[in-house]
FIPARO-516353 format. One record per residue (C-alpha): residue in three letters; z, y, x negated. Coordinates in steps of 0.02 Angstrom, whole numbers, plus 32768, in hexadecimal, padded with zeros to 4 digits. Example, Ala and Ser with C-alpha at 12.3 -4.5 7.8 and 13.67 -1.06 7.14 Angstrom:
# residues 2
[node ALA [8186 7F1F 7D99]]
[node SER [8165 7FCB 7D54]]
END
This chain:
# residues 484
[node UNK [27F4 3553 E308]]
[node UNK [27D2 3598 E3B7]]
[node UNK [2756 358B E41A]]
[node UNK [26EF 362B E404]]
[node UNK [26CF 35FA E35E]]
[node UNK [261D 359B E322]]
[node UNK [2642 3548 E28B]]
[node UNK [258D 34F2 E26B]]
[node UNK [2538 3579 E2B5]]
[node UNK [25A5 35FA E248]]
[node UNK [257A 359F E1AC]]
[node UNK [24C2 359C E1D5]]
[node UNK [24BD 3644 E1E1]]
[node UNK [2513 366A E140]]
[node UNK [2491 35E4 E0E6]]
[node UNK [23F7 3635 E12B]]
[node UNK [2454 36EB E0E7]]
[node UNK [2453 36C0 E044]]
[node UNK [23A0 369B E045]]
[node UNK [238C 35ED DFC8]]
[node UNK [22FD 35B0 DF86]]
[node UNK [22DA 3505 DFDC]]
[node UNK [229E 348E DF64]]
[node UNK [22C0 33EB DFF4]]
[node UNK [2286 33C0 E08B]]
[node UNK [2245 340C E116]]
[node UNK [21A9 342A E0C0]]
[node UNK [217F 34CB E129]]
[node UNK [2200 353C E0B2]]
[node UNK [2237 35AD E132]]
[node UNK [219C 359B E178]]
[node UNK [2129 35DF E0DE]]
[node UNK [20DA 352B E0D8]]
[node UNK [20B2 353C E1B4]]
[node UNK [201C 3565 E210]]
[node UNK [2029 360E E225]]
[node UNK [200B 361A E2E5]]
[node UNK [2092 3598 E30F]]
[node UNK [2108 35EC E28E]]
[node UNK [20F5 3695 E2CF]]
[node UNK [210F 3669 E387]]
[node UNK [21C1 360C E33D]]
[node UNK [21F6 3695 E2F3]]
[node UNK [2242 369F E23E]]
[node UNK [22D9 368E E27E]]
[node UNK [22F8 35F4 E2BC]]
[node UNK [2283 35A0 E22C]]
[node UNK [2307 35F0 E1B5]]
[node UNK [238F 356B E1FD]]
[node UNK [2319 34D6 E203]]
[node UNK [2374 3497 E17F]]
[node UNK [23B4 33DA E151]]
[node UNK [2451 3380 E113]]
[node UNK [246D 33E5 E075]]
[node UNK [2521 33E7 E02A]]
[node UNK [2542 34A0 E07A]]
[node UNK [2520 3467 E119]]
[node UNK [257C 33BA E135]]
[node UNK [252B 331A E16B]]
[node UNK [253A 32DB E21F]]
[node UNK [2522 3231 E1ED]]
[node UNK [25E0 3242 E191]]
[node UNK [2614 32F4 E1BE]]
[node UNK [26AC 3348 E15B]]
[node UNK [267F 3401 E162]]
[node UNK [262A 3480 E1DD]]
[node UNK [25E3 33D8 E260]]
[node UNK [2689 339E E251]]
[node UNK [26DA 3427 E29C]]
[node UNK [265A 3448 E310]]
[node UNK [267E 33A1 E366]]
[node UNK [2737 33AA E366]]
[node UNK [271F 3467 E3AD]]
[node UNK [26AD 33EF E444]]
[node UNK [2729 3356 E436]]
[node UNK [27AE 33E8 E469]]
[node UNK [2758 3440 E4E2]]
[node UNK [270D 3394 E532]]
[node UNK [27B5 335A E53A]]
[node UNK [2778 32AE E4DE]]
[node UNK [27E7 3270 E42F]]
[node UNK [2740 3262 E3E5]]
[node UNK [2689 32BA E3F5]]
[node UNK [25E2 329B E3A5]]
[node UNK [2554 32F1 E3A5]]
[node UNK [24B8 32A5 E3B8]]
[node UNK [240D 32F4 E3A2]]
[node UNK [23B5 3255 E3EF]]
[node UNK [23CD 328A E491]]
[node UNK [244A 3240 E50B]]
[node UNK [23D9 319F E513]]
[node UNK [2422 3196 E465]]
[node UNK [24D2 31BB E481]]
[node UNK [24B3 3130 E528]]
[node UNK [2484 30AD E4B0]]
[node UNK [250C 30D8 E42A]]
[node UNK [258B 30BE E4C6]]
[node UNK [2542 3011 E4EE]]
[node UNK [2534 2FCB E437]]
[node UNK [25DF 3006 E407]]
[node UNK [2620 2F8C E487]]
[node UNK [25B3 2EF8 E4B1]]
[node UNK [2567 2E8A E44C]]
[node UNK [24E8 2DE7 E45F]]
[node UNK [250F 2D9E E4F5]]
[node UNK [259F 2E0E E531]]
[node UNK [25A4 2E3A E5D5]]
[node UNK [258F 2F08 E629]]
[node UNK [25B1 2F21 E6D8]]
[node UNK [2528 2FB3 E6F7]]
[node UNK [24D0 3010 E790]]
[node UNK [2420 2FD7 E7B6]]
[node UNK [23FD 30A8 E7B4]]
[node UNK [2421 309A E6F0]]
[node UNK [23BE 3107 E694]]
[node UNK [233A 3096 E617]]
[node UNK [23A0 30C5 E58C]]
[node UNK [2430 3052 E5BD]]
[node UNK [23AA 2FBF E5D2]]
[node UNK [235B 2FF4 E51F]]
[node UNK [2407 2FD4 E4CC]]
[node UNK [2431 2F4F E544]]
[node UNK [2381 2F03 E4E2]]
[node UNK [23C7 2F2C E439]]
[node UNK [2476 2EF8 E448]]
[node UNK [243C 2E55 E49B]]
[node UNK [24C4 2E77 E532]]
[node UNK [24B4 2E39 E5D7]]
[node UNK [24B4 2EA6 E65F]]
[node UNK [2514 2E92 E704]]
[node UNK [24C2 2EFB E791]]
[node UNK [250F 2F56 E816]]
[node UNK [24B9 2F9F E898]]
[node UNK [24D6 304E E8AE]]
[node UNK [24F4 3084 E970]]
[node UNK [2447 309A E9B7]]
[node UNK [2437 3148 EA2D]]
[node UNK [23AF 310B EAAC]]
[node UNK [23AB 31CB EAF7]]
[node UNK [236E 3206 EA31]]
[node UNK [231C 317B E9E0]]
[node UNK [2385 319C E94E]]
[node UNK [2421 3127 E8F7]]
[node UNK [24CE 316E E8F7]]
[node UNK [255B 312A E87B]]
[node UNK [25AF 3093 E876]]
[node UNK [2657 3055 E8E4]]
[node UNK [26D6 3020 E8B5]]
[node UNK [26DE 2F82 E91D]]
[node UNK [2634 2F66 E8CC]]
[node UNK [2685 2F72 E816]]
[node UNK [272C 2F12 E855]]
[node UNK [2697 2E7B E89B]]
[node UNK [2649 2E7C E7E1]]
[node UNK [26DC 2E82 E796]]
[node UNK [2719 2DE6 E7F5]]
[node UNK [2680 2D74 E7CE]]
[node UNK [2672 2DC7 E716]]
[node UNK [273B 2DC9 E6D9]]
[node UNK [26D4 2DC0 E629]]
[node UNK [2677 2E5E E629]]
[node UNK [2693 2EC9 E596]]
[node UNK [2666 2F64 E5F2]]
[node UNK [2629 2FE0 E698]]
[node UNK [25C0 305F E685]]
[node UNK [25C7 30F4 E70C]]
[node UNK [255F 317F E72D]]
[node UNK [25B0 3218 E74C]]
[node UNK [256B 326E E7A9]]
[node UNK [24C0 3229 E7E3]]
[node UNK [2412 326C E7BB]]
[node UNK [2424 32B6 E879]]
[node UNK [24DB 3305 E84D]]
[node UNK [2549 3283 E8B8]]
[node UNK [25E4 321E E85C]]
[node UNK [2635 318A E883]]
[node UNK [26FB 3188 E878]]
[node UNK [270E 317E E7AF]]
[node UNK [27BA 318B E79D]]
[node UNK [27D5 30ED E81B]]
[node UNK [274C 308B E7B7]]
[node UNK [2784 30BA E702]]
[node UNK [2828 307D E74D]]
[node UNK [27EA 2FEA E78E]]
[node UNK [278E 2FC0 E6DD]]
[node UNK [2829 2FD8 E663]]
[node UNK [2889 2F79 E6EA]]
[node UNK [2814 2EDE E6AB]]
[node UNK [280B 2F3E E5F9]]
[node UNK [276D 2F4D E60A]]
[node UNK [271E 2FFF E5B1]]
[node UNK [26CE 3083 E61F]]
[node UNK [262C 30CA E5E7]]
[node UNK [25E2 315C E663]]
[node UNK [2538 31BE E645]]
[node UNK [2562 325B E65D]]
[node UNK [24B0 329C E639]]
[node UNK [24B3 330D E6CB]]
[node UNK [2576 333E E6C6]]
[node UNK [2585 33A3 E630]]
[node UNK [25CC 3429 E68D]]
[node UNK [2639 33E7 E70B]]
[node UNK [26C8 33E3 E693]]
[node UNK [26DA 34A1 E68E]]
[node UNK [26E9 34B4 E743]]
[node UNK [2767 348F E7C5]]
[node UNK [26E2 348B E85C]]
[node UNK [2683 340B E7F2]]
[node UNK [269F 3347 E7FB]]
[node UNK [2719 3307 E774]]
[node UNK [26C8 32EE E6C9]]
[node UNK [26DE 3242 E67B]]
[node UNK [2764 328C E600]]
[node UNK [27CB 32BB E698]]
[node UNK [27DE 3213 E6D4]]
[node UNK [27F1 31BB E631]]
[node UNK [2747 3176 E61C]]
[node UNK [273F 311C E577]]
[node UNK [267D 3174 E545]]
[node UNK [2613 31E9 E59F]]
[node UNK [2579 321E E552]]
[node UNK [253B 32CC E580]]
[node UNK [24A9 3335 E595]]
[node UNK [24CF 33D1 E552]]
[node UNK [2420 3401 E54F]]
[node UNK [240F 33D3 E60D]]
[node UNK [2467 3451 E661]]
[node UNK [24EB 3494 E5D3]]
[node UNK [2472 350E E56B]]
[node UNK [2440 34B6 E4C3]]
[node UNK [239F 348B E48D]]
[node UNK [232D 33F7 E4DF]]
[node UNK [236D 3353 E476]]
[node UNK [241C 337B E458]]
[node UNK [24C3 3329 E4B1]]
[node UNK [2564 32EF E486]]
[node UNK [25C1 3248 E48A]]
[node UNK [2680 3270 E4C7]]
[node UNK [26F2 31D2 E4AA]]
[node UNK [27A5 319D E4CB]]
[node UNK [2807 314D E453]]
[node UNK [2861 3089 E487]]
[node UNK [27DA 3018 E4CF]]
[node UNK [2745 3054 E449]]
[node UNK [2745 3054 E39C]]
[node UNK [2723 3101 E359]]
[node UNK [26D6 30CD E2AB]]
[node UNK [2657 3045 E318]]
[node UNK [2617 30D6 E383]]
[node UNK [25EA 314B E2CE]]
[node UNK [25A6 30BB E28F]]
[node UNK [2540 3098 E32D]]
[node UNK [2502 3135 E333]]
[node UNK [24D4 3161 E283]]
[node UNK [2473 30BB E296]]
[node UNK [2402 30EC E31D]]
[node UNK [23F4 31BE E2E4]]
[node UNK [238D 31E8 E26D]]
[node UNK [239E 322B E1C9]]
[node UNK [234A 32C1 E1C2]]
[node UNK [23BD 331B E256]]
[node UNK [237A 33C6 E2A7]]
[node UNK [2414 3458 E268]]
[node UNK [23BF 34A9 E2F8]]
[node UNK [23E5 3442 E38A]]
[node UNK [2486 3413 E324]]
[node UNK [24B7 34D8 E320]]
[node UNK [2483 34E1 E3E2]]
[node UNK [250C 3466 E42B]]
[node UNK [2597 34CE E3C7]]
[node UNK [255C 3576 E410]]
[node UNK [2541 3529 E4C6]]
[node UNK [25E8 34D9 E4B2]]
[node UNK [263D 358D E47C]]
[node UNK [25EE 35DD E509]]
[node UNK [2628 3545 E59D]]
[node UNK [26DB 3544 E55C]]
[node UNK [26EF 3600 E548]]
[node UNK [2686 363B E5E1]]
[node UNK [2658 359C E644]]
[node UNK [26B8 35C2 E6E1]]
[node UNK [267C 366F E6FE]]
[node UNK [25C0 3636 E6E8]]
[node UNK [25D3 359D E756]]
[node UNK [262B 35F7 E7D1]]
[node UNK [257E 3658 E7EC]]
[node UNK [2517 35CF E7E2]]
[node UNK [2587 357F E855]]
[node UNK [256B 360A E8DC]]
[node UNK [24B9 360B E8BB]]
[node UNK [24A0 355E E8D3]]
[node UNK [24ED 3565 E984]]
[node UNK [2494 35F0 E9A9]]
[node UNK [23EA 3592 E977]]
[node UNK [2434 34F6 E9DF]]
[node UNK [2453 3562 EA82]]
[node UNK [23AA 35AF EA7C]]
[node UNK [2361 3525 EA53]]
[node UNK [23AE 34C6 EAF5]]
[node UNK [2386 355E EB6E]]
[node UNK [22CA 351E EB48]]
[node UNK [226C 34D2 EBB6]]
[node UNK [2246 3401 EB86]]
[node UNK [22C7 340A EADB]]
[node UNK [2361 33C2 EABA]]
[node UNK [23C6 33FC EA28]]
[node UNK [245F 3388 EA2E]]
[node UNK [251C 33C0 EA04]]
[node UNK [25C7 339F EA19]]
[node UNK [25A1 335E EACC]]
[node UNK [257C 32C0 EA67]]
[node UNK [2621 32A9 EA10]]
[node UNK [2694 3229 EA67]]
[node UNK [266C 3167 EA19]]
[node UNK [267D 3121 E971]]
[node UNK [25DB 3138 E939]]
[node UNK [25E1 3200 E962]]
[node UNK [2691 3227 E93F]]
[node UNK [265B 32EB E8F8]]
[node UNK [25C3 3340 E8EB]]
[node UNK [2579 33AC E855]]
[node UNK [252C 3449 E8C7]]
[node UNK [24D4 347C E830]]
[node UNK [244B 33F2 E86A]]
[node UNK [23BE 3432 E8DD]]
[node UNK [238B 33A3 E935]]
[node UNK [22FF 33C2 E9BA]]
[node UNK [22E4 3325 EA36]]
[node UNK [2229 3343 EA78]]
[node UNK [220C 32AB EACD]]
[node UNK [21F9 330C EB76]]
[node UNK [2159 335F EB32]]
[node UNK [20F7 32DA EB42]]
[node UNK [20D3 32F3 EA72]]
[node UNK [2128 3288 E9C3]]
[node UNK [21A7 32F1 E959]]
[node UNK [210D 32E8 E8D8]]
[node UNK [209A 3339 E951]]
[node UNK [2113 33C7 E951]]
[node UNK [2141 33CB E899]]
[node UNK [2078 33D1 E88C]]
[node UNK [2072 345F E914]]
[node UNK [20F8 34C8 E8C6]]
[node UNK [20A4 34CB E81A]]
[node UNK [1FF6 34FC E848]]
[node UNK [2030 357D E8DD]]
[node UNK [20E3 35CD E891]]
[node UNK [20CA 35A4 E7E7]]
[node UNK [216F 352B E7FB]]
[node UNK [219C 34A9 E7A6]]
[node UNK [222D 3431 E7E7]]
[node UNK [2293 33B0 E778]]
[node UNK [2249 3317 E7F0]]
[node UNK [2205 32E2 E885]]
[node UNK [21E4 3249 E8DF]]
[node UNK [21AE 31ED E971]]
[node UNK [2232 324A E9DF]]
[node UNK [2271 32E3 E97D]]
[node UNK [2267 3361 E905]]
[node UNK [22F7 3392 E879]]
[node UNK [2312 3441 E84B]]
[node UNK [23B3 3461 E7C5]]
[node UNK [240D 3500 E7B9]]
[node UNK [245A 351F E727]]
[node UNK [24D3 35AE E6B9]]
[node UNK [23F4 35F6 E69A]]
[node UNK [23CC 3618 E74F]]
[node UNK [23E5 36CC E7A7]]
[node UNK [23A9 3700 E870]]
[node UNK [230A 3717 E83C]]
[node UNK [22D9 365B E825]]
[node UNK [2331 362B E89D]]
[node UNK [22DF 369B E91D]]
[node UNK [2222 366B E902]]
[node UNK [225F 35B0 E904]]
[node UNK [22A0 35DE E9C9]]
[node UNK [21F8 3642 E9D6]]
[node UNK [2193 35C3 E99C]]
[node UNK [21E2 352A EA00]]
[node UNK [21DD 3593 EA97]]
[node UNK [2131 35A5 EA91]]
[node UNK [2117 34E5 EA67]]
[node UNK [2164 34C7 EB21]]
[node UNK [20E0 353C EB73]]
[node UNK [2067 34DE EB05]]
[node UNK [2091 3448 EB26]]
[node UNK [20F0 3465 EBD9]]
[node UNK [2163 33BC EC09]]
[node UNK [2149 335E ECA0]]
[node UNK [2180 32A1 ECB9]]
[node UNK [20D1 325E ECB6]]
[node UNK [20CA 3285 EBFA]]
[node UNK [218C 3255 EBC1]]
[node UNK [2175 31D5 EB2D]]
[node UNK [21F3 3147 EB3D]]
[node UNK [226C 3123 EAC7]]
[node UNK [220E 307E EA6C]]
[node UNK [2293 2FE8 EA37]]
[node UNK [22D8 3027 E983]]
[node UNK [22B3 2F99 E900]]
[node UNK [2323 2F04 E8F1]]
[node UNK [2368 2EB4 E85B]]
[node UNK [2318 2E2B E82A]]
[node UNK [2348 2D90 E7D7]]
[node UNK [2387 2DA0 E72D]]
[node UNK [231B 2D14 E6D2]]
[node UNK [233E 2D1D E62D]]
[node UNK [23A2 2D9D E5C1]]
[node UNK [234E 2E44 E5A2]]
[node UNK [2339 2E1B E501]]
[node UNK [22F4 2D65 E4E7]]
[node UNK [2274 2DC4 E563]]
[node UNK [223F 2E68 E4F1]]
[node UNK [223F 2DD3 E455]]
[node UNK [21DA 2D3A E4C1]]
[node UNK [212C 2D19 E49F]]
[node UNK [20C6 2D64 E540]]
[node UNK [2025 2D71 E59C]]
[node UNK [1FD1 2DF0 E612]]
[node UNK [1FC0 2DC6 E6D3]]
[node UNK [1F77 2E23 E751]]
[node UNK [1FE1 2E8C E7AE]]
[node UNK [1FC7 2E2F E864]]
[node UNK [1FCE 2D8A E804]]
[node UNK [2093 2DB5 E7BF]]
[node UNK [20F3 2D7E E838]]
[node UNK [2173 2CF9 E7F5]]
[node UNK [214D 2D1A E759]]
[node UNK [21E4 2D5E E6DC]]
[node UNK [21AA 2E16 E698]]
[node UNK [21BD 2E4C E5D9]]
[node UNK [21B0 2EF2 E604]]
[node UNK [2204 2F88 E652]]
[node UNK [21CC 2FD9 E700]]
[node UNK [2205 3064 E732]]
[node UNK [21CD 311E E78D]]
[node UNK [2204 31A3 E714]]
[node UNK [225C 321B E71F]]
[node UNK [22D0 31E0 E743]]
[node UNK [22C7 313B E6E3]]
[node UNK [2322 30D8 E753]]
[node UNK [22C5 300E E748]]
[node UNK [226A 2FA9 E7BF]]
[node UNK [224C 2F25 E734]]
[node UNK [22A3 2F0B E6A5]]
[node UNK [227A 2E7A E611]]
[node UNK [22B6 2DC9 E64E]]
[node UNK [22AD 2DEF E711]]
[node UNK [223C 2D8F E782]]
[node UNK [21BD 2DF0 E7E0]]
[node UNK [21C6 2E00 E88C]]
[node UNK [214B 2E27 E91A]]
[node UNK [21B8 2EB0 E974]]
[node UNK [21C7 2F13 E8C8]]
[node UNK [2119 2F01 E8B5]]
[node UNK [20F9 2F45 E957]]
[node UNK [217A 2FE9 E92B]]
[node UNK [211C 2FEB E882]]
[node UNK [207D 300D E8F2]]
[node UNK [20C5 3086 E96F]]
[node UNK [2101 310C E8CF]]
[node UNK [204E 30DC E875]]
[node UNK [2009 3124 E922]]
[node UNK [2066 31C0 E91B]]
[node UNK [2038 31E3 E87A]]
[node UNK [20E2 31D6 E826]]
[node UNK [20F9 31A9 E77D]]
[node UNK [2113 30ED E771]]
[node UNK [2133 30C7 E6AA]]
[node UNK [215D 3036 E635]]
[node UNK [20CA 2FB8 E638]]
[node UNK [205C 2FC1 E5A8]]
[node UNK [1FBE 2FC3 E632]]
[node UNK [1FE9 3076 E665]]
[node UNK [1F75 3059 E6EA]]
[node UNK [1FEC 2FD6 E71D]]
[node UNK [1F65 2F48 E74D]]
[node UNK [1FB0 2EDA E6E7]]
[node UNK [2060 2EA2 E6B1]]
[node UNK [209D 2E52 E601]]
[node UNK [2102 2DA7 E637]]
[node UNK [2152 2D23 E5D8]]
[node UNK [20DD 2C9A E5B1]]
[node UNK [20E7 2BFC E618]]
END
């Protein structure tokens, strides 16, 4: 098989040809059984090949045909022994990579920037996490990677741990030195786990950081949907064989996907992966040049700061991902989220996050001049808007510290609890996540005692409007604790 070739998509095709009459599930029938607006704005099309686990098209939960080859044709061009697909997302594939190595009580050396996927499973596997914290940049307000003097430290006081995740690259498009670290880690045989949610790409190009196959990472899960063309929901799971047992991680995974699999999403991961191992290069090499086009406009403006390589140098920024369009506004005198707000009702823009400090824009294989034009348009009129001066800088606030790690995770999610108001918390050990999302990373986390500086940061993103989630109070007056 080669790689220009779409096995599950090919057979999908030939299915929907022949035109069957669908006595199963889903009960639309090629969308006869729809409402008629919502099928017509679909398209027949597509509703043709929303189709289930019938014998002609394999079964993902124990593949042998058409998904079979699909993921070996990924496996291949991933450079992993093994790949899954997962239509759970890569929070999925993130939890399959924790449960298929720790269990209750087994120790993970992890970031404190983890995505809340990792703490979910953490939850369900009943691990115990080790944190790290990730390089602070004091100039951004944003978390880099982690060292590897920080992982060499954990490792030294945890000899036991089963496992270190990595995330490669960050939300922000930095990496951390993954080839030392995964060295590091099977030095102590220890597996390497890296969320590669925002890295599916930067295996088919050179001027892109090393992907966690590269440097003999042991899983990676992967967004393909990010920023690798597939549809919203759809990733992959790459994994080495040695350290993790192959027939654990289908298990895993079948466990937490669900029965009823979407062919669609399914048949999108084997075209997007045709199209990045035949033509991925090419197309990143223009999005590559667009990117630093955007970032040197984007720096000639007055009050914005669109960081670059300049940053590369420590462990924490070893490469950079240029495809990330990160805009430092600080100097305006305005949040990220004012921006992000500004941008949307004035340009019709709409940005992948912002926050106190900045706003994220990601370029991807999809975007041409055009876009990238009335983004430089639109932030240069947010600086005559909006004109910097240093009476209105905003300081970078204190990023939150870890707190103490009370009880495990999950004797925490499980305890029996009570509410407390927020400004009565303090000391108190939390049964629920807090976080500001995107992009998920926690300020609380189930079995951590509350602290007054946190609370304070809670506040100050609350103030600027940003999306703090997790509590079940979404007003967050109010946190669930264990009961004393």
């Amino acid at each position: 098989m080669k790689q220009n070739e779409t096995p599950l998509f090919s057979s999908l095709l030939e299915h929907s040809k022949k035109n069957p009459i669908q006595f199963h599930i889903p009960g639309h029938k090629k969308g006869q059984g729809m409402d008629p607006e919502f099928r017509d704005f679909i398209g027949e099309n597509a509703l043709s090949i929303d189709l289930i686990n019938i014998a002609p098209l394999d079964d993902l939960h124990q593949p042998k045909a058409a998904i079979k080859k699909a993921q070996d044709l990924a496996a291949k061009a991933f450079g992993a022994d093994h790949t899954f697909f997962s239509v759970q997302g890569t929070s999925g594939a993130i939890m399959t990579m924790v449960m298929s190595v720790c269990g209750p009580g087994d120790k993970i050396i992890i970031p404190r920037n983890v995505h809340k996927s990792v703490l979910s499973a953490i939850i369900l596997s009943g691990a115990t996490p080790i944190f790290v914290h990730p390089e602070m940049d004091v100039e951004l307000g944003i978390a880099h990677g982690i060292t590897t003097s920080a992982v060499k430290k954990a490792i030294s006081e945890h000899p036991d741990a089963k496992a270190i995740l990595v995330i490669n690259p960050t939300y922000f498009g930095f990496v951390a030195d993954l080839k030392k670290i995964v060295e590091i880690a099977h030095e102590n045989n220890m597996a390497v786990l890296v969320d590669e949610a925002h890295g599916v790409h930067i295996h088919f190009h050179d001027e892109l950081p090393l992907s966690a196959m590269q440097v003999g990472a042991d899983m990676a899960a992967t967004s393909v949907h990010k920023l690798g063309g597939s549809l919203t929901q759809s990733s992959i799971l790459n994994v080495r064989e040695g350290i993790v047992n192959i027939q654990h991680v289908q298990a895993i995974l079948s466990m937490l996907t669900t029965t009823s699999t979407s062919y669609i999403l399914l048949a999108s991961l084997d075209v997007a992966r045709k199209r990045l191992a035949t033509e991925g290069k090419q197309l990143l090499s223009e999005t590559i040049k667009l990117a630093n086009y955007a970032r040197r406009h984007i720096n000639e403006i007055n009050g914005l700061y669109c960081p670059g390589s300049e940053k590369i140098g420590t462990d924490a920024t070893f490469n950079f991902d240029p495809t990330k369009i990160l805009v430092n506004v600080k100097k305006l005198g305005i949040t990220g989220h004012d921006v992000e707000v500004w941008l949307r009702k004035n340009y019709n823009i709409e940005v992948e996050m912002s926050d106190l400090y900045n706003i994220l824009c990601i370029l991807t294989i999809g975007d041409t001049d055009n876009e990238v034009n009335i983004l430089i348009e639109a932030l240069t009129e947010l600086s005559k808007k909006f004109p910097p001066n240093e009476q209105n800088t905003i300081d970078i606030v204190s990023m939150p510290t870890i707190p103490e790690l009370a009880i495990s995770p999950r004797d925490a999610f499980y305890s029996q609890t009570e509410v407390v108001p927020f400004d009565e918390s303090v000391g108190r050990v939390i049964a629920e996540f807090v976080m500001v999302y995107p992009p998920g990373i926690p300020i609380f986390m189930p079995g951590e005692r509350i602290t007054l500086e946190n609370l304070v940061y809670i506040k100050k993103n609350l103030e600027a409007g940003l999306p703090v989630q997790g509590p079940e109070d979404e007003d967050i007056l109010s946190f669930k604790v264990i009961k004393e």
